[in-house]
C-alpha positions as CSV (number, residue, x, y, z in Angstrom):
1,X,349.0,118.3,102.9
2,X,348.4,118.3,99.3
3,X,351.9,118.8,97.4
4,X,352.8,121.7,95.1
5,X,352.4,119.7,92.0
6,X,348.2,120.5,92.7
7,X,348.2,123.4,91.6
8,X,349.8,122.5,88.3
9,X,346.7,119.9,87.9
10,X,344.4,122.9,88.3
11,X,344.1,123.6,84.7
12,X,341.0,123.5,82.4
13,X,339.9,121.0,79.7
14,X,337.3,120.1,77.5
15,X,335.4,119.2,80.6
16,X,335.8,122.0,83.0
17,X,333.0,124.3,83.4
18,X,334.5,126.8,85.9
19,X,338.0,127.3,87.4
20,X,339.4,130.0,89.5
21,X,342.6,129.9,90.6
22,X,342.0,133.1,93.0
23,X,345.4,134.5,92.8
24,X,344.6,138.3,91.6
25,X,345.9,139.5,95.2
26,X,343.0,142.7,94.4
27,X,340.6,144.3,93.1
28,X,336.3,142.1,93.6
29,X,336.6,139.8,90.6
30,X,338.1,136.4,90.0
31,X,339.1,135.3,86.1
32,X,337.9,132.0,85.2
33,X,340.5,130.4,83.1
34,X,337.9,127.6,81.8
35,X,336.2,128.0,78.5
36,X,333.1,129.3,79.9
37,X,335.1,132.9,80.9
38,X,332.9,133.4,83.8
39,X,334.2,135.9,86.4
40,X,333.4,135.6,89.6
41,X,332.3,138.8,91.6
42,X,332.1,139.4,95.3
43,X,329.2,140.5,97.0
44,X,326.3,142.8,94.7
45,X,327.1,146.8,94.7
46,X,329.7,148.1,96.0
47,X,332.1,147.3,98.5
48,X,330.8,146.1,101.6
49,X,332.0,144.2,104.9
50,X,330.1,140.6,103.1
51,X,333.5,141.2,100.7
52,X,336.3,138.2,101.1
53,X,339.4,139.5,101.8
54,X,342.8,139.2,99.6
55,X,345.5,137.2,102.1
56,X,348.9,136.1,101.6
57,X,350.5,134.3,101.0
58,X,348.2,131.8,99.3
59,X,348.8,128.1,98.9
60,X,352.2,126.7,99.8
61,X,353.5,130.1,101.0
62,X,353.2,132.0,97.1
63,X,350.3,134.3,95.8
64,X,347.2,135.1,97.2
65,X,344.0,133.3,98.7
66,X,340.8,134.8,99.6
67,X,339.9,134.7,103.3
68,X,336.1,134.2,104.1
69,X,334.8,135.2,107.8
70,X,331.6,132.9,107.8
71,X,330.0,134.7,110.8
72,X,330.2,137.9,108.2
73,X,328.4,135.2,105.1
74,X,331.2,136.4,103.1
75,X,331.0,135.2,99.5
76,X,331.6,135.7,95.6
77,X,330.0,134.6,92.9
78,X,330.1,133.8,88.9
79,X,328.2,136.1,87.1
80,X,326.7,133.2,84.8
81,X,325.0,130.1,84.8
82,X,326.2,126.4,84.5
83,X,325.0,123.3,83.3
84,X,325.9,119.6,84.6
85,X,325.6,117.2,82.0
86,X,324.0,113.6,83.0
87,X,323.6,115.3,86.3
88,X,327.4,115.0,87.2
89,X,329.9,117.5,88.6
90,X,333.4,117.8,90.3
91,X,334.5,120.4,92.5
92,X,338.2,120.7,93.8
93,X,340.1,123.2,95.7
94,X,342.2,124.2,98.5
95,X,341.1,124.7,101.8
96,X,342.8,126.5,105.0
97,X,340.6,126.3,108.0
98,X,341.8,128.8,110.8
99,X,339.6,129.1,114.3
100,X,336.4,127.4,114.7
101,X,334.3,126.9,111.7
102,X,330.8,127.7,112.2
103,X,328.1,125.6,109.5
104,X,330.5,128.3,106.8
105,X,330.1,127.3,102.9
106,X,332.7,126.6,101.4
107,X,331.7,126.0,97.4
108,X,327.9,125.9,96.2
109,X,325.5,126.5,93.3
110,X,322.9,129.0,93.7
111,X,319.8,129.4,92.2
112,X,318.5,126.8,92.3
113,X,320.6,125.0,94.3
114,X,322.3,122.1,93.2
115,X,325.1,121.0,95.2
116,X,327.3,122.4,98.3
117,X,330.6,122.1,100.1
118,X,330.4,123.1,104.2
119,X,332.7,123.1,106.9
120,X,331.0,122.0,109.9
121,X,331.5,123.2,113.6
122,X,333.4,119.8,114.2
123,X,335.4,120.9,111.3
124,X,334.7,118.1,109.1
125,X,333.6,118.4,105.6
126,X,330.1,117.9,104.4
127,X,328.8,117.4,100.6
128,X,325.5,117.6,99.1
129,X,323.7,117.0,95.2
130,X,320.5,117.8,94.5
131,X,317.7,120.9,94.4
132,X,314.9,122.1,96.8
133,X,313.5,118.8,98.7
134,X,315.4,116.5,96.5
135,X,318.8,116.9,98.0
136,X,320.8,113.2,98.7
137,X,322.1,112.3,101.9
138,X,325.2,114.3,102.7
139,X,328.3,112.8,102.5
140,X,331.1,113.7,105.2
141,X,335.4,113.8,105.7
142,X,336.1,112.0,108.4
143,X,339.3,114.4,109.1
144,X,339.1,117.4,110.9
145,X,340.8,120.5,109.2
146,X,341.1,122.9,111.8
147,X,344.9,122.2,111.8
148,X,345.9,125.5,110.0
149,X,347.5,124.0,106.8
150,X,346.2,123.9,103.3
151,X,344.3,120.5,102.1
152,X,343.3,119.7,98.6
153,X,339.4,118.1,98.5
154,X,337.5,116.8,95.8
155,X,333.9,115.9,95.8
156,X,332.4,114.2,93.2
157,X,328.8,113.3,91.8
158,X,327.6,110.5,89.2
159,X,324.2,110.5,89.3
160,X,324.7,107.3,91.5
161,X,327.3,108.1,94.3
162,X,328.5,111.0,96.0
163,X,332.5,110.9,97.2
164,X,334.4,113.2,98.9
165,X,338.5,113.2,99.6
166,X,340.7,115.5,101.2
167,X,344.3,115.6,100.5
168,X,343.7,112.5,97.8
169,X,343.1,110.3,100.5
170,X,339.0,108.7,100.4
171,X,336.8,109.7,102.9
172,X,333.1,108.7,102.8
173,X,330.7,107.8,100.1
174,X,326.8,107.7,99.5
175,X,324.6,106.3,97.5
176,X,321.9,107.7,95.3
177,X,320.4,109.3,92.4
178,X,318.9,112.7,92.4
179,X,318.4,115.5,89.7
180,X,321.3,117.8,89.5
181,X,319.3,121.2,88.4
182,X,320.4,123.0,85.8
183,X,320.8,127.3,85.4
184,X,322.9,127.1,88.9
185,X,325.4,129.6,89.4
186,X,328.8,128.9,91.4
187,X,329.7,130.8,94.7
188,X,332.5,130.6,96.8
189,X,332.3,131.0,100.5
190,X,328.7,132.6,102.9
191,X,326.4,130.9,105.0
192,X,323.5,128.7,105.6
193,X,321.0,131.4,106.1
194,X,322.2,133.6,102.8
């Protein structure tokens, strides 16, 4: 498990194009403390059962967390668009799978897609670049993270290899180059099919 001195790492630089640290404990919008200020909203309208639900505690037993039921395609979403320069990204966070994931998102961009995070019925962790029919081949954790604790990952894109880690510890890597589109906008949690 990822020790408490992660969350201190979580804070923006000159780099950072989105990060929310999901510990407003209320309320259907996440702060982004990057530059960018864009706040991420759960679903459109009003409240509605596809809302994430505040838990706590959060991380290492303090705060909040928001808990996503996949079967329900649960999500929120920044209400701008992003940009990847030279078609690379980075996406970290914290992760506590309880009960038996089912193909759930975890962290995407939207329209038009350009990368996703899923947990997978097996529990294991899959990552994806591209847009439309030009996604790479995934990349996946060979852990399983049905265990009930918190684990940090990071995936990570160059424009020539795809990695993903859990807990800082490597887990698989692919090879290849595809377009990262640009315009995307960030969501946290829902399903395949939303």
């Amino acid at each position: 498990t990822a020790p408490a001195s992660v969350l201190a790492e979580f804070a923006a630089d000159a780099g950072t194009i989105g990060l929310w640290h999901l510990d407003e404990g209320t309320g259907r919008v996440c702060t982004d403390e990057s530059p960018a200020g864009q706040a991420m909203q759960f679903s459109a309208g009003g409240a509605t059962t596809n809302d994430p639900a505040w838990t706590f505690p959060g991380f290492n037993g303090e705060g909040s967390a928001l808990a996503l039921a996949s079967a329900q395609q649960q999500f929120a979403r920044a209400t701008g668009t992003f940009d990847f320069p030279a078609h690379q990204l980075s996406v970290e966070f914290m992760v506590k799978v309880t009960g038996v994931p089912t193909d759930a998102m975890l962290v995407r961009c939207v329209f038009p897609e350009c990368f996703y995070t899923m947990i997978l019925p097996d529990s294991t962790l899959l990552f994806r670049c591209g847009g439309g029919q030009s996604y790479g081949p995934p990349t996946y954790s060979r852990v399983k993270l049905v265990d009930g604790a918190w684990h940090y990952v990071a995936c990570t894109y160059d424009y020539a290899m795809a990695r993903i880690y859990v807990d800082g510890v490597p887990q698989d890597s692919t090879a290849y180059a595809v377009d990262v589109p640009a315009g995307s906008r960030v969501q946290i949690g829902g399903w395949t099919a939303n």
